[in-house]
Structures are given as C-alpha cells and as structure tokens.
C-alpha positions in Angstrom: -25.5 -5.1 -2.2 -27.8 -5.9 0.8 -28.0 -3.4 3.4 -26.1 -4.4 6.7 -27.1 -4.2 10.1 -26.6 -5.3 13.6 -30.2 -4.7 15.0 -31.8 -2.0 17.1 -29.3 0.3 18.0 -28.4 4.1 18.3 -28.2 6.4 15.1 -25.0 6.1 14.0 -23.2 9.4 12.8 -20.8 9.2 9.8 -18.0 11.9 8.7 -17.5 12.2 5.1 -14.3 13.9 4.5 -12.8 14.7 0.8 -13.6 17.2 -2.4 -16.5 18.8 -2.2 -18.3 17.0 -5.2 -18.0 13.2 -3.7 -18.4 14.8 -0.3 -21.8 16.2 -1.7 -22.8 13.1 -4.0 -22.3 10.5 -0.6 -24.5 13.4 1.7 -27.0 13.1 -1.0 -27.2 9.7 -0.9 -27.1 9.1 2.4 -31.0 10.7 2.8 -32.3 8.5 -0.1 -35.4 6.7 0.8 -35.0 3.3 2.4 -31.1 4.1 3.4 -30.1 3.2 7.1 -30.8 5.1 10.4 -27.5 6.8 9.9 -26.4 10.6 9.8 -23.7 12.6 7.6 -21.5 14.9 8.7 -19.7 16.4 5.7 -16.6 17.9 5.9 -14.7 18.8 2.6 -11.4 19.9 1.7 -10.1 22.5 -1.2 -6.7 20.8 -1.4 -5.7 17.1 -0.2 -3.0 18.4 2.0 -6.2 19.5 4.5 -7.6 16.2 5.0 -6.3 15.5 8.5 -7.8 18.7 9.6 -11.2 18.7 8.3 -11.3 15.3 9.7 -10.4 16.7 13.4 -13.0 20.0 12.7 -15.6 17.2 13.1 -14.0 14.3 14.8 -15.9 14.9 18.2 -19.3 14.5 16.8 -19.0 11.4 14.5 -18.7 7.9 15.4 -17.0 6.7 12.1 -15.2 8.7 9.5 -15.5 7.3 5.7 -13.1 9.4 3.4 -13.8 9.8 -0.1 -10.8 7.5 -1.4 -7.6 5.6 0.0 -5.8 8.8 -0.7 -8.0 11.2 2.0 -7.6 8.0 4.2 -4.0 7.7 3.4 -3.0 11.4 4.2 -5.3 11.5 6.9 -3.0 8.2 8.5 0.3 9.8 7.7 -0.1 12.6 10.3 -0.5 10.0 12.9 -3.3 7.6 14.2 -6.6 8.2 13.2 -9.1 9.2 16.7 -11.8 7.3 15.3 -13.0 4.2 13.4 -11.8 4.9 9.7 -12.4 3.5 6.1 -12.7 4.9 2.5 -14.7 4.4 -0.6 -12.3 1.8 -2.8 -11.3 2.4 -6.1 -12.2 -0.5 -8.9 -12.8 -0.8 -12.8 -16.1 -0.1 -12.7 -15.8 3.9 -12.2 -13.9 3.8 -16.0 -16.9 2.9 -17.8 -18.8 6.3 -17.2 -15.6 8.2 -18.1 -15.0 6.3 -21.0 -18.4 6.5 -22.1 -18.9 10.4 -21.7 -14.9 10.9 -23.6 -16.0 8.9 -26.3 -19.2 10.4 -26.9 -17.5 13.6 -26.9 -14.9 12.6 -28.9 -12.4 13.5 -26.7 -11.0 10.0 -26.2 -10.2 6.3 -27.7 -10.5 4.0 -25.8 -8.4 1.7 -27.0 -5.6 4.3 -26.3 -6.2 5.8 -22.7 -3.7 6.2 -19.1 -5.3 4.8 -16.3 -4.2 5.7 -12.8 -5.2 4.3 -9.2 -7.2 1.2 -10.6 -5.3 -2.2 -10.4 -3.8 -3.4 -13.8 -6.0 -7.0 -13.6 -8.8 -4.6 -13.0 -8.8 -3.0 -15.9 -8.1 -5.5 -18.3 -10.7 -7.4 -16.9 -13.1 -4.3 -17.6 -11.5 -4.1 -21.2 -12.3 -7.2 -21.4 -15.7 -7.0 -20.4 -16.0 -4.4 -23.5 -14.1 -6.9 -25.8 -11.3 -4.0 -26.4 -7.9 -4.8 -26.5 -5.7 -3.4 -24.0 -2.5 -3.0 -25.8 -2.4 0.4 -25.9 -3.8 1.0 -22.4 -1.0 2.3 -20.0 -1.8 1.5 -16.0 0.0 3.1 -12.9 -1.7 1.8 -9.8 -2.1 3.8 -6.4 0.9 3.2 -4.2 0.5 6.2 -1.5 0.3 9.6 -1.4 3.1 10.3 -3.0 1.9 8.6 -6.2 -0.1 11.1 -7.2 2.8 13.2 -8.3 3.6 10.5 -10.4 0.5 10.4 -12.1 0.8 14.0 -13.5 3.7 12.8 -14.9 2.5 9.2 -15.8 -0.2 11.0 -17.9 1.6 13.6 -19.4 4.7 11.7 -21.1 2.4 9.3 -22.6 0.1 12.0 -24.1 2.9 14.0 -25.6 4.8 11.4 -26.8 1.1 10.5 -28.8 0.7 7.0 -27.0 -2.7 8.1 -25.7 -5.5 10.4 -26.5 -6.4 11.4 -23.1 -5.7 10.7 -19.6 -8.2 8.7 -17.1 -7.9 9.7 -13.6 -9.4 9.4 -9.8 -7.8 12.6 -8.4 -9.4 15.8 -8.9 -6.2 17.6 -8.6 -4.7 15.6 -11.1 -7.2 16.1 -13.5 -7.3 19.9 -13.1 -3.5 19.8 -13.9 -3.6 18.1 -16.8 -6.9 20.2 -18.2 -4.6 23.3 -17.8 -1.8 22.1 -19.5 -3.6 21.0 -22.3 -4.1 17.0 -22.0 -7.4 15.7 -22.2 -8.2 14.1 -18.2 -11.5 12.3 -17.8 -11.9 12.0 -13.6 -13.3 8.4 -12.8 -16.0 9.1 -9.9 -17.0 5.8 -7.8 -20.4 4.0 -8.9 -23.8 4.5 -6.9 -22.5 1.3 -5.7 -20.1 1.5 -4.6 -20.9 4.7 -2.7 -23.6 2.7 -0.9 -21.1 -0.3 -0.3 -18.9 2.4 1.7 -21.6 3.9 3.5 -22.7 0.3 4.6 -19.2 -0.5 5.5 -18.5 2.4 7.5 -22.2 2.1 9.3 -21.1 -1.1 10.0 -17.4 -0.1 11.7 -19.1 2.7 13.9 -22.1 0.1 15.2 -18.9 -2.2 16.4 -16.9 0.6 17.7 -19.8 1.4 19.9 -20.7 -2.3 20.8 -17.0 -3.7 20.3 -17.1 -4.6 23.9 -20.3 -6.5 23.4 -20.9 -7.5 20.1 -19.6 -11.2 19.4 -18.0 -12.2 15.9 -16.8 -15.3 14.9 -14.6 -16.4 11.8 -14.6 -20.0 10.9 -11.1 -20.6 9.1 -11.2 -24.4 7.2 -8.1 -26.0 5.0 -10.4 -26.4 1.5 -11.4 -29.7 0.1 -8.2 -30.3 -2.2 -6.2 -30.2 0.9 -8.7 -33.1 3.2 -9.0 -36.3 0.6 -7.5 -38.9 2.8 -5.0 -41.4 1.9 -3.6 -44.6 3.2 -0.6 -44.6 4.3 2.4 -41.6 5.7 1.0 -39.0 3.3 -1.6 -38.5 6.0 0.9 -37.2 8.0 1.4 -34.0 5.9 -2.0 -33.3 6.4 -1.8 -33.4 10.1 1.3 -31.2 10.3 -0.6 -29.0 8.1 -3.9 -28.7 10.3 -0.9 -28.7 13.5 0.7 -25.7 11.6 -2.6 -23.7 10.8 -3.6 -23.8 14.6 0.0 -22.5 15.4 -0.9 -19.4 13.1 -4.1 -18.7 14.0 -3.0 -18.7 17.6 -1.0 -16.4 17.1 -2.7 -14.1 14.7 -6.1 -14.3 17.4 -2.9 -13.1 20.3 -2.4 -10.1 18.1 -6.4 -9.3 18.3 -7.3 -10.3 21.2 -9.4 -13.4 20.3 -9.8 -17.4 21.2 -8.9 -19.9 19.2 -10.4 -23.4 19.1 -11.2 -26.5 16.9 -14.6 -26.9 15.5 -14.5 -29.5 13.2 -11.0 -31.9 11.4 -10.5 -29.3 9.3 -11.3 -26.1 10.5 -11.0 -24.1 13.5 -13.4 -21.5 15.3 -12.0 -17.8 16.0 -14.0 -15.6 18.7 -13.6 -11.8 18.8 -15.1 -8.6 19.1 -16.3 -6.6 16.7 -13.8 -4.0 16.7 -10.8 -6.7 16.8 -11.9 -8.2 13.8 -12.3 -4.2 12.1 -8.8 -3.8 13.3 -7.7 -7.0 11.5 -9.5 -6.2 8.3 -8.8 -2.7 7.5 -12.2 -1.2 9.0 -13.7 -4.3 7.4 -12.0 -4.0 4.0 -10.0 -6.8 3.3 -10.1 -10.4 4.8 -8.1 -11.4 7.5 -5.6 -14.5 8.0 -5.8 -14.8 4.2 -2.3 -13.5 3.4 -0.7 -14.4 6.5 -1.1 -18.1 6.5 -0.4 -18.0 2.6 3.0 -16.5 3.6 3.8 -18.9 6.3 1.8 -22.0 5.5 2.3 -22.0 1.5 -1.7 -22.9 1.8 -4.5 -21.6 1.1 -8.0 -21.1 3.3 -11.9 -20.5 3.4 -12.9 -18.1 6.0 -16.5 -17.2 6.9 -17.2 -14.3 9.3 -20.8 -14.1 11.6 -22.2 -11.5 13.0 -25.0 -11.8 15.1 -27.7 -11.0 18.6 -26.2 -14.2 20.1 -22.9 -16.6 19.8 -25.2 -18.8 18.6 -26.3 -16.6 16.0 -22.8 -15.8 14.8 -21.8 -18.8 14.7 -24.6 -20.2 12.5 -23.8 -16.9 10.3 -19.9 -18.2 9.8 -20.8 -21.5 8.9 -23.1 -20.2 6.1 -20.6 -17.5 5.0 -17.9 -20.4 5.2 -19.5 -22.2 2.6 -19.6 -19.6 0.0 -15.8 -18.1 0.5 -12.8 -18.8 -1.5 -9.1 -19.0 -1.5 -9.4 -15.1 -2.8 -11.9 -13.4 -0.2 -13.5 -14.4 3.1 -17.8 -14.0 3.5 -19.0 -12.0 6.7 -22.8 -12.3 7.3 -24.0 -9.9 10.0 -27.3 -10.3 12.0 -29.6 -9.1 9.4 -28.2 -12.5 7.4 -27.1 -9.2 4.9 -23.2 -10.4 2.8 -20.1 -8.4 3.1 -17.2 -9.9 0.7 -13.8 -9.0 2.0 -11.1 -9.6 -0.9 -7.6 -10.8 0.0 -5.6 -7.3 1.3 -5.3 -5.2 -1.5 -1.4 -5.3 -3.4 -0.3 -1.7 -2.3 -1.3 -2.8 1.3 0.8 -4.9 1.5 3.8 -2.7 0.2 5.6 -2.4 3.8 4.8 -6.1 4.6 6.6 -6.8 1.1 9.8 -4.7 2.0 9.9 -5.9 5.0 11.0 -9.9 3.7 12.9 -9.1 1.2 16.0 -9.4 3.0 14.4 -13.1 4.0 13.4 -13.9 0.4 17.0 -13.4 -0.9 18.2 -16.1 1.6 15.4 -18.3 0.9 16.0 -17.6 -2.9 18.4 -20.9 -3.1 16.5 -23.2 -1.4 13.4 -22.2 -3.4 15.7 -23.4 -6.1 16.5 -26.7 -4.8 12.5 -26.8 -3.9 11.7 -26.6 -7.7 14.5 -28.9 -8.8 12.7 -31.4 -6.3 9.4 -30.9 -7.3 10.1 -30.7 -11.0 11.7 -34.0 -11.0 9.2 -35.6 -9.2 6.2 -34.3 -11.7 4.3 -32.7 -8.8 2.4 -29.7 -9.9 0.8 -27.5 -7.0 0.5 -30.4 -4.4 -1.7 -32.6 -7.0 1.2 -35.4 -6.6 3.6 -37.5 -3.9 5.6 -34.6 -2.3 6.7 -36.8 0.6 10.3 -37.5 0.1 13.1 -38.8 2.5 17.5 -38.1 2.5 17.2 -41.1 0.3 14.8 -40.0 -2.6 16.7 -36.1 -2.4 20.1 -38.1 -2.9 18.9 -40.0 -6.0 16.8 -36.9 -7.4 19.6 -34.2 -7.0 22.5 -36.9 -7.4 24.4 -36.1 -4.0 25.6 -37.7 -1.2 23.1 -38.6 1.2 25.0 -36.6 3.8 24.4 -33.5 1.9 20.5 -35.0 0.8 19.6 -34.6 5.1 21.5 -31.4 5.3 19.2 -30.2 2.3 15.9 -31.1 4.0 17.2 -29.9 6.8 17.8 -26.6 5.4 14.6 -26.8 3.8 12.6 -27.2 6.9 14.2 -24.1 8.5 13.1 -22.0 5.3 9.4 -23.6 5.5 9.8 -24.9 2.3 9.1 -28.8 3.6 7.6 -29.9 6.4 9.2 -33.2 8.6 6.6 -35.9 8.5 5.9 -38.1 11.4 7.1 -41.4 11.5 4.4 -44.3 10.9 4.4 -47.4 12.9 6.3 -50.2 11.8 6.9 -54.0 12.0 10.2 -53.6 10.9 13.2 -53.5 13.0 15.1 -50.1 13.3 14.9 -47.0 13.1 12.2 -46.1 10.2 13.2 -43.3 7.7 12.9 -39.8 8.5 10.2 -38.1 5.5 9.2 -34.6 4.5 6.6 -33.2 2.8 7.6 -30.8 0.1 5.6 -27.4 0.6 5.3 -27.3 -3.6 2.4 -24.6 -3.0 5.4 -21.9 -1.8 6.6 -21.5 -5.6 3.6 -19.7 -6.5 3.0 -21.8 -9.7 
C-alpha cells in the first residue's frame, strides 16, 4: 500500500501500546528507510489487563495511539473513553500462512486439521482456498471482545483433545502460552509487514487530522450505483425518486451526528463536507467505511462512497470523485492529498454486535411482515429488484387472495416497517382518483 499523507506538516508522534514483541517489530519498522516523518513511542505490557495504563504512562506525549490488535484497543476502551485519537493493527487471513507454514515444516501441524481464533470464518476459507485445501476440518471462533479470549483457551483445547485438530492457531500471546503449557500445540499468527505498515499509515493519518481537524477539509461523495439509475417510462420512476428522497433523509441525518453538510452534486449522488476528525470519528479512526451499513439497514440499498482528502475543497473534492469511481457496495475509497488509496471495508461483523442487539426486539415485529414481503415478491418473480416491484391494494388482493380491505392495511403495514415504499401518483387523463402504488423494498430480504 501507498504511503499516505496530508502535506507539509509537524512530526507526528505515535504510541504503540501491546506485547513487547509486536511493540518491538512496529518500533523497528517505524525507522525503516523511506517511512514517514513520524515518531514511536513504545509502551508495552506483560499482561493484557495493563493496557489502559501503559497507554496513559505515555498518553501526554503522543498524538495518536495505535495498539497492537482490536483486543489492546478493546480493553483500553472498556475502562472508559480513550484521551487521544485511537486505532489498532486488524487481524485478517493473511497472518495464518506464516504459522501454517513454519507448523508444517516442523511437523507440528496439518493443515487441513487446525483451530483458528480471531480471524473471520469467510476469511479463512477464502485463504484455504487460496491454498486449494479443504476446510472441512478447520474449526473458526472469531473475535467478539475481550471476553472471547477466555473462550479461545477453551475453543482450542476441546477440539485438540477430542483429536479433531493437530494444533491450535492463535493471535493472543497469552493464549498461546496456555495452551504450550498444557500440552496443545499453539502456533501465534503475527500480522504481515503489511499490514504493520497499513496501521502505521492509518494511525499517521488519524493524528495529522486530529491536529488539523479544525482545518483540514474532507469530503465523501455517496452515489445510488448504476443498477439502481436505468430509467424507465412510466410510475416505476417514481421509486427511484423516493429512493434518492430517502437517501438525502439519511445522510442528513447521519452528517447531523458528525457535524457535516449535506448537499446534491449530481441526480444520483450527493456531496458530504466534514472535518477530518468527524469523518475518523465516523469510521472507527479510519477503519471501516461510513454510511455503508446504516443506509443498508434503513434504505434496503446499497451505495458507492468515495472519500478526498486534500490542500484545498477543490482538491478534495476532485479526490472523491476519483475514489468514487473505484468503490463498491462492500467498502468505500478515501484518497488523501498525496493522491495515496486507503480502502475502508464495510464495519467489521463483531462491530456491529451492540448495533445487532440493539434491533432485535424491532426484527421480531418486522419478522411477519418480512413474510408477507417474500410471499409478494416470490409471486411476482422479482429477484433482488431486477423486476416490477410496484404493486397497488389491487395487485396485493389478487397475489395474497384477500379482501382488498385487508390488501391496503397490508401495504400500509408494510410502509411503517420500511419494507415498501408509497409511490407518487402519475398524472392522469382519467377521471378520479388514480390508484395508490408501492414499491416493494425486495432488497430488505437479504437474498
């Protein structure tokens, strides 16, 4: 990845805070040749409970803090709100291939029969993949919180004694000392030069805009993609305004929450101002993308975001239109001012744990007219909004085979749960009142 920057600025000073052998690996590589104007203030821990205080033994010298993995960050976080600008190096499927490699060589491990911990599941079968090995005897327990780790020493254990696995594959140090001692065969997984240098980037990035969040411009073009703006004649256009209606009403008030402006820049899309350290706020310290999951959730629709950076609003701007070009319904593009590319995947699952709990109280009322919604859309052959979902009291009397009292009622319902959307009436010759439609929101079944 491309180093990022803002431009001439101040040295930017960055707390690495975890076990001593990352802390030492990211320090290391902090003074390569060619790295940024940066500099590293260590600060490592014998035991995860001492996160938040090694954090604060430094916290009045460093402009950023970067801990060595979402469970330093997470620990740190749980003691109460963190005094400076904060993010961690991620965990992926890339940090299983040296482990695998040096357990196989040693002969120590099959990798066809392994316990993963902390990775995601589509991770590491992707990665398996990748290897052409079959994952059917591969057990995964992603990270939750802190309090998975405990259930990783068990995780790892039962399925080693019970012979599923020849040895255990692990991110936590602690975890992998346990196991050692009790006899189990751990491998730790240590994050890729890569992705060191991705996190050092990162949080070079966060402390530049919590110095200059006051003065440094971003801007995040949000657009509806293309499968979403083919015209056609007739009321079906209508759905397409109420969807571009109901996107504004989001983003208005997600850009409340952040402080930022909203306005239209082109049919489809719409132009978000902020600060710098708004938008890191939005994004998890720049780690995931923002708006993604929350119009998803309300709209039932997906977007393209592009984020710029830049000297000028000018700058930023032209930054966001490029980066909106190359984004996707799974991550948003942020180009700073050195035209350097961040990608910022949709908010990783055990984010969005809380967020989850939170509706499920909602979900369970929705749960029957998500039912009715798939009835509709099953009988009218529509398959993730590739067909007519415009129906009227009419159509839903004839396709559920009720009264056409209880066909309005239905819709009716339906709207309340954002499952259809009412559809503005179209001008007509005809005399009377013209029939009310909806558009079916087929995209909220998640098929």
């Amino acid at each position: 990845m491309a180093r990022l920057g803002l431009g001439t600025r101040s040295e930017i000073v960055i707390g690495v805070i975890g076990p001593l052998d990352l802390v030492e690996r990211i320090m290391f590589m902090g003074r390569e040749p060619g790295m940024r104007d940066w500099r590293l203030v260590g600060s490592a821990h014998s035991a995860e409970q001492e996160t938040r205080d090694r954090l604060m033994k430094i916290v009045d010298g460093i402009d950023v803090a970067l801990f060595t993995g979402p469970l330093q960050y997470d620990l740190a976080r749980a003691e109460g709100e963190l005094p400076v600008p904060s993010t961690y190096v991620p965990v992926s499927g890339a940090s299983m291939y040296s482990a695998l490699l040096s357990g196989t060589v040693a002969g120590t491990c099959d990798p066809a029969r392994v316990s993963v911990d902390s990775i995601a599941e589509a991770d590491v079968r992707e990665s398996y993949d990748e290897m052409n090995v079959s994952t059917a005897g591969v057990h995964v327990l992603e990270y939750q919180g802190p309090t998975s780790v405990k259930e990783f020493l068990a995780f790892h254990e039962r399925l080693y004694r019970s012979g599923q696995t020849s040895a255990a594959l692990t991110t936590v140090r602690t975890v992998a000392q346990s196991l050692q001692a009790s006899g189990v065969p751990a491998l730790r997984m240590l994050p890729t030069a890569r992705t060191l240098r991705t996190a050092l980037n990162t949080a070079a990035l966060l402390g530049t805009g919590s110095k200059l969040e006051e003065s440094q411009i971003a801007i995040a073009i949000v657009q509806l993609p293309q499968a979403y703006r083919q015209g056609h004649a007739g009321p079906s256009n209508y759905w397409q305004q109420e969807l571009r209606l109901s996107l504004h009403r989001t983003l208005l008030i997600e850009a409340q929450r952040m402080g930022a402006t909203v306005m239209p820049w082109a049919e489809y899309s719409y132009l978000i101002v902020a600060t710098v350290g708004s938008l890191a706020q939005a994004t998890e310290g720049l780690r995931a993308a923002p708006f993604l999951d929350s119009i998803r959730e309300e709209l039932g629709a997906t977007v393209e975001i592009g984020i710029g950076l830049g000297r000028s609003a000018r700058d930023a701007e032209v930054n966001a239109a490029t980066a909106v070009g190359r984004a996707s319904a799974t991550e948003a593009i942020l180009i700073d001012a050195n035209g350097d590319v961040v990608s910022l995947p949709a908010r990783p699952h055990h984010r969005q744990a809380d967020a989850v709990a939170a509706t499920v109280t909602a979900s369970s009322a929705r749960s029957k007219g998500v039912q009715v919604l798939g009835r509709l859309i099953d009988q009218l052959g529509v398959d993730g909004g590739s067909g007519p979902e415009v129906v009227d009291a009419e159509a839903v009397s004839e396709l559920l085979g009720i009264s056409a009292r209880s066909a309005r009622r239905t819709l009716n319902e339906l709207v309340e749960q954002g499952l259809a959307w009412p559809v503005p009436a179209a001008r007509s010759a005809q005399v009377g009142r013209p029939r009310q439609q909806y558009r079916l929101v087929a995209e909220k079944l998640g098929r």
